[in-house]
C-alpha positions as CSV (number, residue, x, y, z in Angstrom):
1,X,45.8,138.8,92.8
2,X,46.2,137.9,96.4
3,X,45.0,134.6,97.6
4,X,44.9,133.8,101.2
5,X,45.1,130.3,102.3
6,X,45.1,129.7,106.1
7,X,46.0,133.0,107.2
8,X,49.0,133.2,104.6
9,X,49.0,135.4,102.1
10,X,50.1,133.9,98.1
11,X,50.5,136.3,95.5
12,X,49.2,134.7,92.4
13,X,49.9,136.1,88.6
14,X,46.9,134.9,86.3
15,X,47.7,134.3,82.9
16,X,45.4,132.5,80.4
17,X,48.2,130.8,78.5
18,X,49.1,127.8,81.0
19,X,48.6,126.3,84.1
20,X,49.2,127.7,87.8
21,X,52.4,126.9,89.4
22,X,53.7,127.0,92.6
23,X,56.6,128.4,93.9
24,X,58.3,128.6,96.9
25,X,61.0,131.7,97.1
26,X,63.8,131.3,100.0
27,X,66.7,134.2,100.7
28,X,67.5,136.2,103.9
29,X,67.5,139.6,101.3
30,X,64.3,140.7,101.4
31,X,65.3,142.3,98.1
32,X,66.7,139.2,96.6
33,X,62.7,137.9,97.5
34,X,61.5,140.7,95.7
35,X,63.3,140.8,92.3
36,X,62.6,137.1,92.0
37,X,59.0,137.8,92.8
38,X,58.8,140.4,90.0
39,X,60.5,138.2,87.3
40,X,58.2,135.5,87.4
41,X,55.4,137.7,87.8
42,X,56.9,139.2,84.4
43,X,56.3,136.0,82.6
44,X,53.5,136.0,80.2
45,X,54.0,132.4,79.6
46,X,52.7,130.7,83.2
47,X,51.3,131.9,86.5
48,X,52.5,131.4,89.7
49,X,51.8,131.5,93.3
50,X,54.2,132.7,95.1
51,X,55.3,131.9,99.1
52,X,58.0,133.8,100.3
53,X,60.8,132.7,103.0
54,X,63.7,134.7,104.6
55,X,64.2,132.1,107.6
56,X,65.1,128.4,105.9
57,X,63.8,126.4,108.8
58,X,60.3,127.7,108.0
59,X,60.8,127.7,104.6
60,X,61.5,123.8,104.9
61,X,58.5,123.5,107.3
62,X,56.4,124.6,104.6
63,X,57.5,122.8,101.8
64,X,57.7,119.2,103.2
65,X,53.7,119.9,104.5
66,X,52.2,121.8,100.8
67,X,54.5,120.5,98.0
68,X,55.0,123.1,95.8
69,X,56.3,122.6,92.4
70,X,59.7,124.3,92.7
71,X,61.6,126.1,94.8
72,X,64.5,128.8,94.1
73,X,66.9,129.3,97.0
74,X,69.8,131.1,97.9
75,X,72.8,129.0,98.8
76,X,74.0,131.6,102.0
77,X,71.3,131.3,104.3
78,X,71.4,131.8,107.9
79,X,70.5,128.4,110.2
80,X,70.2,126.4,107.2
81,X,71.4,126.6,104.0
82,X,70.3,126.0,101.0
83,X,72.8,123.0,100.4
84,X,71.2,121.9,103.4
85,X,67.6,121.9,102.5
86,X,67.9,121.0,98.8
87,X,69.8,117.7,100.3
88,X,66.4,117.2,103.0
89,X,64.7,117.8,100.3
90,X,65.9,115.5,97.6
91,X,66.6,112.3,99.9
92,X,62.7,112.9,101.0
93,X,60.4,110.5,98.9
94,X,57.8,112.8,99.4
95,X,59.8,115.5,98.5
96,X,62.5,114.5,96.1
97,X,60.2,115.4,92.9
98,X,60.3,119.2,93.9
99,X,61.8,121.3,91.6
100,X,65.4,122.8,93.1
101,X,66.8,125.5,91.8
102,X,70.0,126.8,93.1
103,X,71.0,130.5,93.4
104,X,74.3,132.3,94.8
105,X,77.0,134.6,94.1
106,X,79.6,132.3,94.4
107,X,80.1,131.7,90.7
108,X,82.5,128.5,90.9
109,X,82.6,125.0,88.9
110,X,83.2,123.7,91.9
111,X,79.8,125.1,93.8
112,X,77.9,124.2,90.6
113,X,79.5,121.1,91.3
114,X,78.6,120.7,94.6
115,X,75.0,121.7,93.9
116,X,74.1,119.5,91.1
117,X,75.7,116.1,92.1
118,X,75.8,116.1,95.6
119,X,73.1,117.7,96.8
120,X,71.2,116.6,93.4
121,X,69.6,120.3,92.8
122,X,67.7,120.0,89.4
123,X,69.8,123.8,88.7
124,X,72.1,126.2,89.9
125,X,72.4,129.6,88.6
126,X,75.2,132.4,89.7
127,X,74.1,136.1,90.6
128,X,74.1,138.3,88.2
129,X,71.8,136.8,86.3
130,X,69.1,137.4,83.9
131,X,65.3,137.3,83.7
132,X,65.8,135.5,80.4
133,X,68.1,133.1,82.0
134,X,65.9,131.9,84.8
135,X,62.5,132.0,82.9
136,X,64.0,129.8,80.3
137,X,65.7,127.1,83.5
138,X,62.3,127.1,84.5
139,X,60.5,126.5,81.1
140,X,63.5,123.8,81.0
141,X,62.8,122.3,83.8
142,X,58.5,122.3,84.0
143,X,58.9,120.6,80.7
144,X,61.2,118.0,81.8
145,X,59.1,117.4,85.0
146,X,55.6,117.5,82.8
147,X,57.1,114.6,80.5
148,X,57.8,112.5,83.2
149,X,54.8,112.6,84.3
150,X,52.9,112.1,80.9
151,X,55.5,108.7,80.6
152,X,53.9,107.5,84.0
């Protein structure tokens, strides 16, 4: 189902199993926007609306004004990257809370390094990967975030 809120377009995948989540999808591959689209619309256990960014510097734009729950971006970005804005992002108190979640190609300890400690993304996950393997990070990570708040 499409949703349009103020002229923008959100694709939203209804499922009557959990609550709505939203998601913010950043990569210059228009491809690489797509495939991500299609897995989580693929997952029976939440629904999602999804905005979708090939240029990070609106991408960013967005997120600091509407807050989503997570974003998934690709490290190699053009302008900024996604070191870049997961760092904005996570030394932003009104921003920190967002879910990161790191993708690239580069599969290296030292960029997983890099990803989690200094730039403090809540994942990182190498290309190739799986539907299974990012579904479950995000289960992972929605529970982690939804126990937090229930402890408030």
């Amino acid at each position: 189902m499409a949703v349009n809120v103020s002229g923008k377009i959100l694709w939203c995948h209804m499922s009557l199993l959990s609550q709505k989540y939203t998601v913010v999808l950043v990569d210059a591959d228009e491809c690489g926007l797509n495939l991500l689209e299609a897995i989580l619309l693929s997952d029976e256990k939440r629904r999602y609306c999804i905005k979708k960014f090939g240029k990070s510097p609106d991408a960013l734009k967005y997120i600091t004004s509407e807050k989503p729950d997570f974003v998934i971006l690709d490290i190699n970005m053009p302008i900024m990257n996604g070191f870049e804005i997961c760092q904005n992002l996570k030394s932003n108190t009104g921003t920190k809370d967002i879910i990161v979640i790191l993708m690239t190609a580069y599969n290296s300890s030292f960029a997983q390094y890099d990803s989690l400690v200094t730039y403090r993304a809540d994942c990182y996950i190498a290309r190739p990967f799986s539907r299974e393997t990012l579904i479950r990070n995000i289960e992972n990570l929605t529970m982690i975030k939804e126990g937090k708040r229930s402890e408030e």
